[in-house]
N, C-alpha and C positions, 0 to 999 in steps of 0.2 A: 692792626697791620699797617706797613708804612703803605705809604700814597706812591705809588712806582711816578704818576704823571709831576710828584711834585721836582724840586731841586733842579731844575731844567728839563725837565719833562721827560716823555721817552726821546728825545732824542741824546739824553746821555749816555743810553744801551746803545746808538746804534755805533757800527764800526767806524773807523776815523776814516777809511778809503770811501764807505759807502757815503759819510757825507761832504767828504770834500769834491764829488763828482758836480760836476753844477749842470743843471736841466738843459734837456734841449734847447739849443736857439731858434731850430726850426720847430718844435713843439709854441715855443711863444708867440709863434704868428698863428699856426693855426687854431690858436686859443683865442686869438682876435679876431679870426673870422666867426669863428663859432658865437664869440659872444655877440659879435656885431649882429646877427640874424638876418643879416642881409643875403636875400638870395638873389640878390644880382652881383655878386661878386664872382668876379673870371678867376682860380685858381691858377695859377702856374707854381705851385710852392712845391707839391706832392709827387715825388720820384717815380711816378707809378704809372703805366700803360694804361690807355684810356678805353683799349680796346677789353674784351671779355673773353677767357682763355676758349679757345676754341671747341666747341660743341662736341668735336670726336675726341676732346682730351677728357672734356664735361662726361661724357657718356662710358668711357671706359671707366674710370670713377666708379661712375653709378651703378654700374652693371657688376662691378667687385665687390660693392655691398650687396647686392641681392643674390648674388652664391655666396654669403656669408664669409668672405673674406678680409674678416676683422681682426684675427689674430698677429699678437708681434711680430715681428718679421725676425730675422738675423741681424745684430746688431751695427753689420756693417751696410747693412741693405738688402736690397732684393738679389739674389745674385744675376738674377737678369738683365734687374737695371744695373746692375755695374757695371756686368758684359756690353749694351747696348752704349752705355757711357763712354767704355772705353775703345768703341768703335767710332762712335761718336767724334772726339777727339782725335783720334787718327785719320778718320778723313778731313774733318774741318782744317786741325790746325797740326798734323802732323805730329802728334806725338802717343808715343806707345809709352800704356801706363797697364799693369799687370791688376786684374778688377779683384782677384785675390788676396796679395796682397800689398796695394800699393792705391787703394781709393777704400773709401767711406762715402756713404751717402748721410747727408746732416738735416739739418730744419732750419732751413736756409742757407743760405752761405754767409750769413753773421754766424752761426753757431759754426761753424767751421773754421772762420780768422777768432771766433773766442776760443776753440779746443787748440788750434796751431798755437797761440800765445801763451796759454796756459802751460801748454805740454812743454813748454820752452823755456819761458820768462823762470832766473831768479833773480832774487830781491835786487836793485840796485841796475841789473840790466837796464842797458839805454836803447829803444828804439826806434829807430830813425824812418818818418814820416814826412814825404813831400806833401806839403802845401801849398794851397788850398786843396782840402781831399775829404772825402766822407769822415763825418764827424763822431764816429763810432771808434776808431783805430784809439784815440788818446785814453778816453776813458774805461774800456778794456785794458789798455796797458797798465793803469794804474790798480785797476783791481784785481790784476794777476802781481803786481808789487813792482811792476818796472817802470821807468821812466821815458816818455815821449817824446821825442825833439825833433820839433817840427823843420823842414828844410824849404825854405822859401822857394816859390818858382814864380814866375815872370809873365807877363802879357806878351811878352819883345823876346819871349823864347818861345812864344804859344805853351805856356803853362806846361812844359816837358824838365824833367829834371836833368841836370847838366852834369859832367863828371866834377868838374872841379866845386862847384857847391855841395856831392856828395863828398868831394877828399875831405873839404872842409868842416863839415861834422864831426868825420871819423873821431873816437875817440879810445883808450883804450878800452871800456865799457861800454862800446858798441856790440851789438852781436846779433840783431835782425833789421831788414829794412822789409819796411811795407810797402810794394807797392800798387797803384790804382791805374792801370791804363785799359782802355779808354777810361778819360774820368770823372766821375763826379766831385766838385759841380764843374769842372770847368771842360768839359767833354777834349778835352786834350788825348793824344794818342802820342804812342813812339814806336819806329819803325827797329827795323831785327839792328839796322847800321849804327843806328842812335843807341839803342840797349848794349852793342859791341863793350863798349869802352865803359860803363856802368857793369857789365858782368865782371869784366877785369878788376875792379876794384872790387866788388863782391868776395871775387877768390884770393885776391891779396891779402884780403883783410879778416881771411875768416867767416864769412854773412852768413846767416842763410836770410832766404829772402821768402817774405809771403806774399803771395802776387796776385791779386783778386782781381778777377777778371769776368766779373758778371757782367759786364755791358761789354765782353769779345765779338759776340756776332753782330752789337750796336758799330761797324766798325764801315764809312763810307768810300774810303777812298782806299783801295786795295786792300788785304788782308791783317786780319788781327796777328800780330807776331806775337806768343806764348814766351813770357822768360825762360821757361824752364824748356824749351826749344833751343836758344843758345848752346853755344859750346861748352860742356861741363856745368850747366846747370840745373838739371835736371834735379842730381838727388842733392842740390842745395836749395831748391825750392819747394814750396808747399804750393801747390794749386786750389784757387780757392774759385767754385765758381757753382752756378745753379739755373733754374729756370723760370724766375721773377718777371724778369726784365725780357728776354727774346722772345721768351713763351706765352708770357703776360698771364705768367700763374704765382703774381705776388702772395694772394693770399693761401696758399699752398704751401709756403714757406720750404719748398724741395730745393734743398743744392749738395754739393758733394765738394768734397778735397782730397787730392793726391795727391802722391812724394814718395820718400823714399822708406819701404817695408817699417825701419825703425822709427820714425816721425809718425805714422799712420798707426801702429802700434800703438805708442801712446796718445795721440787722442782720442785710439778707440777705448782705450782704457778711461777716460775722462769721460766721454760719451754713454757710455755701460753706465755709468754710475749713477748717470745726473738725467739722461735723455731715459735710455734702454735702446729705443729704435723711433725711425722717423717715420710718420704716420702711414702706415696702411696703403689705404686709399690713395694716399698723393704719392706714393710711389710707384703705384701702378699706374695714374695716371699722366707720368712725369715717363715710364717707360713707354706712352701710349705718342708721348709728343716726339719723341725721337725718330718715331715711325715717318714712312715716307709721306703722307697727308701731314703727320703733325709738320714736319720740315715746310713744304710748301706754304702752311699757313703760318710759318714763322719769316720766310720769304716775303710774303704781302703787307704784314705790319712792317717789316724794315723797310719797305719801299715807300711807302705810304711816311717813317718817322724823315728820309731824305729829304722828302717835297716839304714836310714840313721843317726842316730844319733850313733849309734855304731859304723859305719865307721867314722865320724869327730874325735869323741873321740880317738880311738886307732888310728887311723891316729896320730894325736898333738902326741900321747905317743910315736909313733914308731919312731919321729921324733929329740925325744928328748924333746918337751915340757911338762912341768907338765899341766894336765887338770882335775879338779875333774868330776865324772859322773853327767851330767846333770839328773836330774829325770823326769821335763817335760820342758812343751816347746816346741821350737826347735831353740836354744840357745846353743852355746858351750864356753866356755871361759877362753882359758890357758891361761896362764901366759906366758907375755914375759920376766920375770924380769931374765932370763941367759943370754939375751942378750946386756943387758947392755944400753941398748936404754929406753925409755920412751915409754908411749904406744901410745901418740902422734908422736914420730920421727918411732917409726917402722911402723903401720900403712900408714905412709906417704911414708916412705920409699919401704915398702912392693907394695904399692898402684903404684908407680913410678916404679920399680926396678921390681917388679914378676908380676907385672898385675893383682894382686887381691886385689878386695877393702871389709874390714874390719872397724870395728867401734874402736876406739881407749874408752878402760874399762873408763879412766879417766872420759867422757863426764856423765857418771851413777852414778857420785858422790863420798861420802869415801868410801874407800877400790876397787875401781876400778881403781885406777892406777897401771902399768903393769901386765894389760891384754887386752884382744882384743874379741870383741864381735865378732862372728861368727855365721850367719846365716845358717842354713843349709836345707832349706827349698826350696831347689832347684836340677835341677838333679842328682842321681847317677855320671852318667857321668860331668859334671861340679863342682860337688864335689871332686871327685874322683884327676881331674886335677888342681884342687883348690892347693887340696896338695901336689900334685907332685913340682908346682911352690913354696910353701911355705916354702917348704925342700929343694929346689933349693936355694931359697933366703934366708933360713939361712945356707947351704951352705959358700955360698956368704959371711957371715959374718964373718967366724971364721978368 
């Protein structure tokens, strides 16, 4: 029998999309810390709530498995949490979405922009991604067969995408835009005024638009405005959003997406096939955080990421680094370019040399090279020494 490992090994079975994907960028730091062993190192690299998803979300959970509530659910969700969902929504951010049939509940809100893509993308489709932005959008695009084209965006625009750098994309194999506001990494937002003239070109040109908005309620200075809020956008957007991030029920992996009957249709069709349904458990306990306790303790973590978000900020400034104000999120992102380093060598270096690990801007695509993503979604005190080291180490530099 032949040798399958000889002739290039197995990797001449695998598929050309599967390995032309190249590894995370933020995976290879935290491979450096891990190996470093050093447990005096301050994280800021990991997008994740430092807080513990709240006790009465913990315990509805827990209480769903001991009346034996293990079974699938409906493939679209719990119909209750759809309803609560789409209540949800309508007080938060004003928009009425039908929990029948016009949302999905997913496993997470990555498998929600991976079912919107799929159910959309074919081959040769171009979709247009402002950068710097979660580094998940490209490589999905490629494994559904479409193509990525990333849209630079700016410090000196506060990281917001502009109409005219979207006219100039456009092409005729355009056909979705992704967008991220509030955003990771660069906690950037845009207001209902700003999105006006970006809808218009949406409808001119055909779009539809995926608009993830997991860090909405991360939103500091007035109200998260919803794309699919605008005028006539509704059923050209897909809503992508969950309870990770305001909930701090990351590991729960609950989110949901909504749109228009026929878009939600077919992912539910993609969904059936490959999920079935999203877990159980976390959907009851994702119905539990909606509750008015769950709300309140979603209120305390937001107030608690402000304070510290104003500390990262004028920290970087007091230090010497330029930082524009994050709006939401909890994302900070100077610039290292006084340093003369790459955002790869200082991260690495920073990571090595001051014991704080950061995500180097570059791995977020264009216009993320020298800067450094900073999490801040972690203690006062841990932040606070975050930068004490950071000042120490560029110190060090001069």
């Amino acid at each position: 029998m032949a040798d399958p490992t000889g002739n290039g090994g197995m990797q001449r079975y695998l598929a050309s999309r599967a390995r032309a994907i190249p590894p995370s960028g933020i995976r290879r730091f935290f491979d450096l810390v891990n190996a470093s062993k050093d447990k005096d190192i301050i994280s800021l690299g990991v997008g994740e709530p430092d807080f513990v998803t709240p006790w009465r979300v913990r315990d509805a959970a827990v209480y769903s498995l001991e009346r034996g509530h293990t079974q699938y659910t409906p493939n679209a969700g719990l119909p209750e949490l759809r309803e609560a969902i789409a209540q949800y929504l309508s007080n938060e951010f004003h928009l009425s979405y039908d929990p029948g049939k016009e949302m999905m509940v997913t496993v997470g809100g990555s498998e929600g922009i991976d079912l919107a893509l799929r159910a959309l993308i074919e081959p040769g489709d171009e979709i247009l991604v402002p950068e710097p932005c979660y580094i998940s959008y490209s490589p999905i695009t490629s494994l559904s067969g479409g193509v990525a084209v990333g849209i630079e965006t700016f410090a000196e625009h506060q990281f917001k995408l502009t109409p005219e750098s979207l006219k100039a994309a456009i092409t005729p194999r355009s056909k979705i835009l992704v967008l991220c506001y509030p955003s990771n990494p660069t906690g950037a937002i845009m207001t209902y005024e700003e999105m006006l003239p970006i809808a218009k070109i949406v409808e001119e040109n055909d779009l539809i638009v995926i608009s993830d908005e997991i860090y909405a309620e991360l939103t500091f200075n007035g109200s998260h405005t919803s794309f699919a809020s605008l005028p006539g956008m509704k059923d050209r957007t897909i809503l992508v959003s969950g309870f990770s991030k305001a909930f701090a029920m990351t590991g729960w992996r609950m989110g949901y997406a909504c749109g228009h009957p026929d878009l939600i249709s077919a992912m539910l069709k993609i969904h059936q096939y490959t999920i079935m349904s999203a877990p159980t458990m976390g959907q009851v306990a994702a119905l539990e955080a909606l509750t008015k306790g769950g709300m309140e303790e979603k209120d305390r973590m937001m107030e608690s990421y402000n304070q510290r978000r104003r500390l990262v900020v004028q920290g970087f400034r007091d230090m010497g680094l330029e930082c524009h104000e994050p709006q939401g999120a909890f994302y900070a992102f100077p610039s290292v370019r006084s340093t003369g380093l790459t955002s790869e060598q200082f991260a690495e270096r920073l990571l090595l040399e001051g014991k704080v690990a950061a995500v180097p801007g570059h791995v977020f695509g264009k216009g993320g090279e020298g800067f450094l993503r900073c999490c801040y979604a972690t203690s006062v005190s841990q932040l606070t020494e975050a930068l004490e080291r950071i000042h120490l180490f560029l110190r060090s530099l001069e």
